[in-house]
C-alpha positions in Angstrom: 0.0 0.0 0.0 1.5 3.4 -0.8 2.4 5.6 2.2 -0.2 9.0 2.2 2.8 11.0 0.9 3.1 9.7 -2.3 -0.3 7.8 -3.0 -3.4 9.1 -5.3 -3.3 13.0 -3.9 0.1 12.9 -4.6 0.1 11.3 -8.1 -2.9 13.7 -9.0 -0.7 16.7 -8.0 3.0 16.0 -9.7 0.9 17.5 -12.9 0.1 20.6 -11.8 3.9 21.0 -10.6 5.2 20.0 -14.1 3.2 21.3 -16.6 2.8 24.6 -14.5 5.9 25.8 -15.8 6.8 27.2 -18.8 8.8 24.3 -20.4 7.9 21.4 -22.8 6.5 19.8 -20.3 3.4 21.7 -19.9 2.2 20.0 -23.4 0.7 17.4 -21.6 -1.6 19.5 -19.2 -4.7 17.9 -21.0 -4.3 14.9 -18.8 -6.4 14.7 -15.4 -5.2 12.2 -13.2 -7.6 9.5 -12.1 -6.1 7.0 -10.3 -2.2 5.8 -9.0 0.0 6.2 -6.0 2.8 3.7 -5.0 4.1 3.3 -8.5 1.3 3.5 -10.8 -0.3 6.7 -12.7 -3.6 6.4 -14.3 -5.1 9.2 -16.3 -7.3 10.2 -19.2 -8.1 12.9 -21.9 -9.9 13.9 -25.2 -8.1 14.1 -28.3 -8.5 17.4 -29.5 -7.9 19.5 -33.0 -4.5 20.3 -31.2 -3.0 16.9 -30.7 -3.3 16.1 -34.4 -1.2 15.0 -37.0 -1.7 15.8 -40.7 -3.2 12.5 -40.9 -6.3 14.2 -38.8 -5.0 11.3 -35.5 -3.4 11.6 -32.5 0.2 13.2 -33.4 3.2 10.4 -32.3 5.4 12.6 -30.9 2.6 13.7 -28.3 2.2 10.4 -27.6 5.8 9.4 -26.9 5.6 13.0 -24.7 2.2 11.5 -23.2 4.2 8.3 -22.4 7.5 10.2 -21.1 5.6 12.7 -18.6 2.6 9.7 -17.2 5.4 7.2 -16.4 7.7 9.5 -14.5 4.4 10.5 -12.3 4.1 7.0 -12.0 8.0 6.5 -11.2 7.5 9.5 -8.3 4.3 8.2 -6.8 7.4 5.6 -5.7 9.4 8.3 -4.0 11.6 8.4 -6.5 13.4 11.3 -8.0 11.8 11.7 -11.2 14.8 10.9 -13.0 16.4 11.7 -16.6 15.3 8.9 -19.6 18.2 7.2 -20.8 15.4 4.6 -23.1 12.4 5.6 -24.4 10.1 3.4 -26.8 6.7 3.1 -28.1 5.0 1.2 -30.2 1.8 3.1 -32.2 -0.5 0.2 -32.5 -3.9 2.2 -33.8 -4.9 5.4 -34.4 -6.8 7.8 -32.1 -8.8 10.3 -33.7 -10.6 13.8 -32.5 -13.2 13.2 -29.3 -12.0 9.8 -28.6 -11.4 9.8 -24.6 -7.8 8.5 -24.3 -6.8 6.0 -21.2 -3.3 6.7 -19.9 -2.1 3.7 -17.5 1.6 3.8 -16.4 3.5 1.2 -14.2 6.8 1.6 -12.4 8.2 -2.4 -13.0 11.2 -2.0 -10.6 12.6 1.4 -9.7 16.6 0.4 -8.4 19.2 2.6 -6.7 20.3 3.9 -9.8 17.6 2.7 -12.7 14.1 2.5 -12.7 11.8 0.6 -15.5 8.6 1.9 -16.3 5.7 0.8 -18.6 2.7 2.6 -20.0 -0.1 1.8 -22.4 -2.9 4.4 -24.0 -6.1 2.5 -24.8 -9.6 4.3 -26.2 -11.7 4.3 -23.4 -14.7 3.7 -25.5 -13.8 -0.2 -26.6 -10.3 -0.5 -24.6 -8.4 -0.7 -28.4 -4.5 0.0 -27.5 -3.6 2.9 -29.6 0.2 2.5 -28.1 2.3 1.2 -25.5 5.9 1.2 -24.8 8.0 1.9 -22.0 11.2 3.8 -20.5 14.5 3.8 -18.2 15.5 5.9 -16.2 18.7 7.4 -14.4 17.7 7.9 -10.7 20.9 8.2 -8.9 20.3 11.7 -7.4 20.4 13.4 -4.2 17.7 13.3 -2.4 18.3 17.2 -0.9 18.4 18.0 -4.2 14.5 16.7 -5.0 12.4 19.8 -5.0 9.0 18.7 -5.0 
């Protein structure tokens, strides 16, 4: 069970930290958190006129930024610093087009003392289709005086 600190309220916070900035990061601020703590990140939202390719379907690279940010909120909800990616993959399976609700579930599979592995998977919430998975390592070695969240 995940200690209060870094369960669900936690998890559903780390967002507002990250994309409340004015870097990259702040891409993904379309996601609301619906579930996670000790680990795991769950989260959801609409694909919008924004987050399209010229294909008219959810643009990869958001995806792969999609999978980045939701995995590292999942890697933190361990206590973990959030790390620098030393892997990334994904694997675009279908296509995700305007108004579809996107599911976002991410799973820390073994966060060491100096790498974590992490795995995510996006699935329409309207028939559970994957539209991609993939996964990520990630450098962790930091101080922990140094964490600033």
């Amino acid at each position: 069970m995940a200690s209060k600190k870094f369960g669900l309220d936690f998890v559903k916070n780390v967002p507002q930290y990250i994309t409340g900035t004015q870097s990259f990061d702040r891409v993904v601020k379309m996601i609301k958190i619906t579930d996670g703590g000790d680990g795991r990140a769950v989260g959801e939202f609409t694909v919008e006129k924004e987050h399209l390719n010229r294909g008219g379907t959810l643009h990869g690279g958001l995806t792969a930024t999609i999978l980045d940010n939701v995995t590292t909120y999942a890697l933190m909800s361990k206590g973990s610093h959030p790390g620098v990616s030393v892997n990334l993959n994904v694997n675009y399976i279908s296509p995700a087009k305007p108004g579809e609700v996107v599911e976002v579930e991410a799973n820390t599979v073994r966060a060491g003392k100096k790498l974590a592995y992490l795995d995510c998977v996006l699935r329409r919430k309207s028939d559970g289709r994957i539209i991609a998975n993939g996964g990520q390592v990630k450098f962790v070695q930091f101080e922990k005086e140094k964490m600033d969240f």
